[in-house]
TIVO-2410 file (N, C-alpha, C; in nm, 3 decimals):
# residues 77
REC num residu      c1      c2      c3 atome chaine
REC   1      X  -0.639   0.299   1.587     N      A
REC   1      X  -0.762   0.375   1.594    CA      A
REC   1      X  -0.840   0.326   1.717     C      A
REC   2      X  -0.906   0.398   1.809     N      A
REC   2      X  -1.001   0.360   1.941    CA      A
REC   2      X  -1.155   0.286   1.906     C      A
REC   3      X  -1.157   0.263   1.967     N      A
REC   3      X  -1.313   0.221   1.925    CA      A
REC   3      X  -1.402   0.302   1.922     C      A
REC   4      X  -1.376   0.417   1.990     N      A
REC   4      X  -1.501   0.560   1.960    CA      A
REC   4      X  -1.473   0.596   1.842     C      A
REC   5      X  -1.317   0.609   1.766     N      A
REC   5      X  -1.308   0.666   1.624    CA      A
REC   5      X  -1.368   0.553   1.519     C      A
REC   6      X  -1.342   0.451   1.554     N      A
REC   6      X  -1.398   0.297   1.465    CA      A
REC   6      X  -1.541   0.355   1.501     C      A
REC   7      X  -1.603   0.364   1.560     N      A
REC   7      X  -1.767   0.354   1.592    CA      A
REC   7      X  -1.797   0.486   1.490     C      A
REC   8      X  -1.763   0.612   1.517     N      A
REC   8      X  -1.789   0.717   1.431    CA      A
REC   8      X  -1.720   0.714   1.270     C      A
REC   9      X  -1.584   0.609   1.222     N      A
REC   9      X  -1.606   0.547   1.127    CA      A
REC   9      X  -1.721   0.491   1.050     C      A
REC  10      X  -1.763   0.361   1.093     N      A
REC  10      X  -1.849   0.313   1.061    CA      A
REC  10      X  -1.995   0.379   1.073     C      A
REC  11      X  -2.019   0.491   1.158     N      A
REC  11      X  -2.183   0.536   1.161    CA      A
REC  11      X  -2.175   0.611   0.973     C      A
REC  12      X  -2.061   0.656   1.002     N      A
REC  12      X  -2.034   0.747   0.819    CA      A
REC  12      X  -2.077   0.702   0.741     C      A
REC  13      X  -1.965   0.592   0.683     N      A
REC  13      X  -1.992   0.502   0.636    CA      A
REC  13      X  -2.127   0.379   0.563     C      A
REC  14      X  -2.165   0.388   0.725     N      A
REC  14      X  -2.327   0.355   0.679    CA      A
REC  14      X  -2.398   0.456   0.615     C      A
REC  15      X  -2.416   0.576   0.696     N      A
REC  15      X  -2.498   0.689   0.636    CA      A
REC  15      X  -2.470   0.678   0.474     C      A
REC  16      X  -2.356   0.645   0.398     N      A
REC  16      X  -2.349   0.704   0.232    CA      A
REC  16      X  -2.379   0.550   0.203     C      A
REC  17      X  -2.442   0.469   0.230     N      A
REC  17      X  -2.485   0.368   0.187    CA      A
REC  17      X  -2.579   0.363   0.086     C      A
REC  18      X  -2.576   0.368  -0.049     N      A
REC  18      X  -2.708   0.355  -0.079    CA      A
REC  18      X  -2.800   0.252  -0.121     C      A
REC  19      X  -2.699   0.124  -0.104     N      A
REC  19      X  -2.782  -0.022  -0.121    CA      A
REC  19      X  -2.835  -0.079   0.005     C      A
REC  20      X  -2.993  -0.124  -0.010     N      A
REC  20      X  -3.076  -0.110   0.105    CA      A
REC  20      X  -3.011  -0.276   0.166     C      A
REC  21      X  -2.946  -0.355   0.060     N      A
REC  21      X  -2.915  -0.487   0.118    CA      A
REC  21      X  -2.799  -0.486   0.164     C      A
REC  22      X  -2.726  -0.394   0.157     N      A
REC  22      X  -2.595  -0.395   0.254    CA      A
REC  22      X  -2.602  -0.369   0.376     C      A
REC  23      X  -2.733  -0.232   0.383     N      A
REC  23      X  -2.759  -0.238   0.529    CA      A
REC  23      X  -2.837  -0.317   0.603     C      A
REC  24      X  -2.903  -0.388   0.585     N      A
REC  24      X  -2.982  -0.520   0.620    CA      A
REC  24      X  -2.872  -0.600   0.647     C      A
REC  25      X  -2.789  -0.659   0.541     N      A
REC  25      X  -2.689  -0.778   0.623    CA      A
REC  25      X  -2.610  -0.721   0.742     C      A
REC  26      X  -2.562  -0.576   0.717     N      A
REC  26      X  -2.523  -0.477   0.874    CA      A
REC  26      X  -2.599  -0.541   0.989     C      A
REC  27      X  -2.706  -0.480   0.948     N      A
REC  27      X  -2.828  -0.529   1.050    CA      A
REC  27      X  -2.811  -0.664   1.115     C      A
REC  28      X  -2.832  -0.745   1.030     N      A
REC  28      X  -2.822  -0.856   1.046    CA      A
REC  28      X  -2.708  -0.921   1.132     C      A
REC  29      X  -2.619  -0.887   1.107     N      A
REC  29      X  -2.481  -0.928   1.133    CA      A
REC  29      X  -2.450  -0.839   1.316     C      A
REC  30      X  -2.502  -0.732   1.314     N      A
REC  30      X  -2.538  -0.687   1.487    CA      A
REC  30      X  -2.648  -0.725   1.545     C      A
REC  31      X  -2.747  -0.785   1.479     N      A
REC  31      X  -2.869  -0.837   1.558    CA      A
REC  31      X  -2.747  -0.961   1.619     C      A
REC  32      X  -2.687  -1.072   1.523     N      A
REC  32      X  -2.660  -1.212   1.562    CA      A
REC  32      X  -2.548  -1.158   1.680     C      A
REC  33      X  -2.450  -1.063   1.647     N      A
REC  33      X  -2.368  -1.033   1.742    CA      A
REC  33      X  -2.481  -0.965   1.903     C      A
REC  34      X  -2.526  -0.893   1.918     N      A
REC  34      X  -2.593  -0.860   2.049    CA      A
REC  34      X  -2.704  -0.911   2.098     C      A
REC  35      X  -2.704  -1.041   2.003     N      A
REC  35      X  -2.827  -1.119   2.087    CA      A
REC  35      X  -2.781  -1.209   2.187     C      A
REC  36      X  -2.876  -1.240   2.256     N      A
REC  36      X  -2.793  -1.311   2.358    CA      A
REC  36      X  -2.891  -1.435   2.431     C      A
REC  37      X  -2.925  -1.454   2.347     N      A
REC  37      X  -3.037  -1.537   2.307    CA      A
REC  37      X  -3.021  -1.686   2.193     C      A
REC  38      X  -3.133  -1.758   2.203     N      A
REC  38      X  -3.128  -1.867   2.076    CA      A
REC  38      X  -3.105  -1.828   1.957     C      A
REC  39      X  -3.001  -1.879   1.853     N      A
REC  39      X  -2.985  -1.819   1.697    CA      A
REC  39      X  -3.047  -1.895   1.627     C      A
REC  40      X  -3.137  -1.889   1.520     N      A
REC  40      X  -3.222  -1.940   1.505    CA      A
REC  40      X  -3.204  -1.978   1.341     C      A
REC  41      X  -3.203  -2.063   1.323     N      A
REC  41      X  -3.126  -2.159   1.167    CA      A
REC  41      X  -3.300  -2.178   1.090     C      A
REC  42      X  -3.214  -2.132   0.955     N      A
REC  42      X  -3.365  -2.159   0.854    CA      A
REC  42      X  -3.359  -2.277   0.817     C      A
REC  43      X  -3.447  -2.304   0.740     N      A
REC  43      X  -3.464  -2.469   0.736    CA      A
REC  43      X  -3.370  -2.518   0.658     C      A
REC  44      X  -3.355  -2.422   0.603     N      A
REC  44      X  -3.239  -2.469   0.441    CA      A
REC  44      X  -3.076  -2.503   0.559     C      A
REC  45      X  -3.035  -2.389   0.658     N      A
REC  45      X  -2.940  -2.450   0.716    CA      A
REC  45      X  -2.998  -2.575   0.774     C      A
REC  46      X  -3.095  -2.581   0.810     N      A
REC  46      X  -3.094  -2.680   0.983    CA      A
REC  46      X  -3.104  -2.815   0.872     C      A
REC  47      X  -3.130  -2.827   0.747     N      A
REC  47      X  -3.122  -2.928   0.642    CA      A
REC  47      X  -2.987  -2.971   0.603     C      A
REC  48      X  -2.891  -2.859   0.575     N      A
REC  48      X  -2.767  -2.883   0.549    CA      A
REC  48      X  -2.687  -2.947   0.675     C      A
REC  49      X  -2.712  -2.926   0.781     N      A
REC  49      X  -2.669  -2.927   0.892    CA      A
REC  49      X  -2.686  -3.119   0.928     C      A
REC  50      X  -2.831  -3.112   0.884     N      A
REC  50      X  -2.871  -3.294   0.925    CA      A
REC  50      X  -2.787  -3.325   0.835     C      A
REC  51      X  -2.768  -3.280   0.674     N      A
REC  51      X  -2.673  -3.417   0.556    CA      A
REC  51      X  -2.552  -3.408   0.628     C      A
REC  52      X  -2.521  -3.304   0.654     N      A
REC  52      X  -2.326  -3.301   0.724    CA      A
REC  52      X  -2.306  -3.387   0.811     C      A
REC  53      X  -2.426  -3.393   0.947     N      A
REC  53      X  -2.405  -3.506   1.054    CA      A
REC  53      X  -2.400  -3.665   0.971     C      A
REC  54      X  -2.477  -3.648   0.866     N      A
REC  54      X  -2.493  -3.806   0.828    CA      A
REC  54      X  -2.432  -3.835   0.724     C      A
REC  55      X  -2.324  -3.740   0.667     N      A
REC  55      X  -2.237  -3.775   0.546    CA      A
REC  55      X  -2.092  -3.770   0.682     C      A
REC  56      X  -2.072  -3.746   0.821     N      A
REC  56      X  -1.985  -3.759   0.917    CA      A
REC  56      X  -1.982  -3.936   0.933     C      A
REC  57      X  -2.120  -3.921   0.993     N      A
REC  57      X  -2.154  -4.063   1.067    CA      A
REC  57      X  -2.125  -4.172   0.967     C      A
REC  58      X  -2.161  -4.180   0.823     N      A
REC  58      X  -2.150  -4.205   0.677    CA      A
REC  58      X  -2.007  -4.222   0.656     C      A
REC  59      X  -1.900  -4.185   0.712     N      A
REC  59      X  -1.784  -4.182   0.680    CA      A
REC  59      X  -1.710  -4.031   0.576     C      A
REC  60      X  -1.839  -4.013   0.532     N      A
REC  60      X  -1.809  -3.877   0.414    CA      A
REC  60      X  -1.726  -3.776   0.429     C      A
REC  61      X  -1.630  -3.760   0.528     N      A
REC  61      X  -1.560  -3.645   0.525    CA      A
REC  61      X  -1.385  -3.675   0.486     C      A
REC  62      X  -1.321  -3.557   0.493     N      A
REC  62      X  -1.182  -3.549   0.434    CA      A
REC  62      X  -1.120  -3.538   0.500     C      A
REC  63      X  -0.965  -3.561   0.551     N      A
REC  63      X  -0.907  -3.492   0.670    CA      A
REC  63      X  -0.793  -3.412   0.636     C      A
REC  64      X  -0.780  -3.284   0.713     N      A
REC  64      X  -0.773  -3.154   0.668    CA      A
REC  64      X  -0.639  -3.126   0.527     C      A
REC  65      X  -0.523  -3.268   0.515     N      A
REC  65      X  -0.470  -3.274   0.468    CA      A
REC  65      X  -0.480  -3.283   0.306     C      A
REC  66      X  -0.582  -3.408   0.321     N      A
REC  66      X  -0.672  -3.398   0.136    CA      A
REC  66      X  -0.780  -3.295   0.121     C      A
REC  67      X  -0.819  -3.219   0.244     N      A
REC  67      X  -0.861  -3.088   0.171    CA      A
REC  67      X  -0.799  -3.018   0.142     C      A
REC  68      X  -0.715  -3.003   0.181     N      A
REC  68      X  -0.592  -2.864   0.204    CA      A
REC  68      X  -0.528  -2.910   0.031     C      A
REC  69      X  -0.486  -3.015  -0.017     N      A
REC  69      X  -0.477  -3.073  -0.104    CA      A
REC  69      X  -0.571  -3.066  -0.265     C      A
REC  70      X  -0.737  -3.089  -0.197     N      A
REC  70      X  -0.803  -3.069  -0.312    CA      A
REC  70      X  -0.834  -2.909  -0.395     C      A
REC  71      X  -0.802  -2.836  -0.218     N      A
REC  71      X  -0.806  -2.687  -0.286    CA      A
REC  71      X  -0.669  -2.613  -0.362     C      A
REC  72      X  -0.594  -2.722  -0.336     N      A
REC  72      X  -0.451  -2.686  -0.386    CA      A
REC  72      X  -0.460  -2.685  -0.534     C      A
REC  73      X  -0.571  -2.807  -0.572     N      A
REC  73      X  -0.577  -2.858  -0.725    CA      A
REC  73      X  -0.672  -2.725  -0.778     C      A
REC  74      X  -0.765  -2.729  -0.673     N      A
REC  74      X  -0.916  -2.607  -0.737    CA      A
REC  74      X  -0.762  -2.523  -0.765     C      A
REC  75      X  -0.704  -2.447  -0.685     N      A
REC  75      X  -0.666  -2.305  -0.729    CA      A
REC  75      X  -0.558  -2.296  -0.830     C      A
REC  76      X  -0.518  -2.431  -0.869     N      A
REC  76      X  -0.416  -2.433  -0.999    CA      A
REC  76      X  -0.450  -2.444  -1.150     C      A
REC  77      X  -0.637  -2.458  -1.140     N      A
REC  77      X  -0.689  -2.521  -1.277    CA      A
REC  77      X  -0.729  -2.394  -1.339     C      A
***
């Protein structure tokens, strides 16, 4: 499919939308794509963001093998 048929896809698509929060995260999700500018983190990320650096620095992380591992266990229980 071209990207003019994808583009007139998706305008459809939106139009029969009738949940106002689907089109907002739309929104949302082409504001972050065509900005071109600073992205701008709410506090709740820019919070999660400081524990991650200091559960790193902390030693706190996994390497990709015992994750790959612990989700092996999540998806068998």
């Amino acid at each position: 499919m071209s990207t003019a048929n994808l583009k007139i896809d998706l305008i459809n698509k939106i139009t029969q939308l009738k949940e106002s929060y689907v089109i907002e995260e739309i929104n949302r999700l082409l504001d972050f794509e065509l900005e071109k500018g600073i992205f701008k983190l709410t506090s709740k990320q820019h919070a999660r963001i400081l524990e991650a650096k200091e559960e790193y620095k902390t030693g706190k992380v996994l390497s990709e093998n015992e994750a790959n591992k612990q989700i092996q266990e999540w998806l068998t229980k």
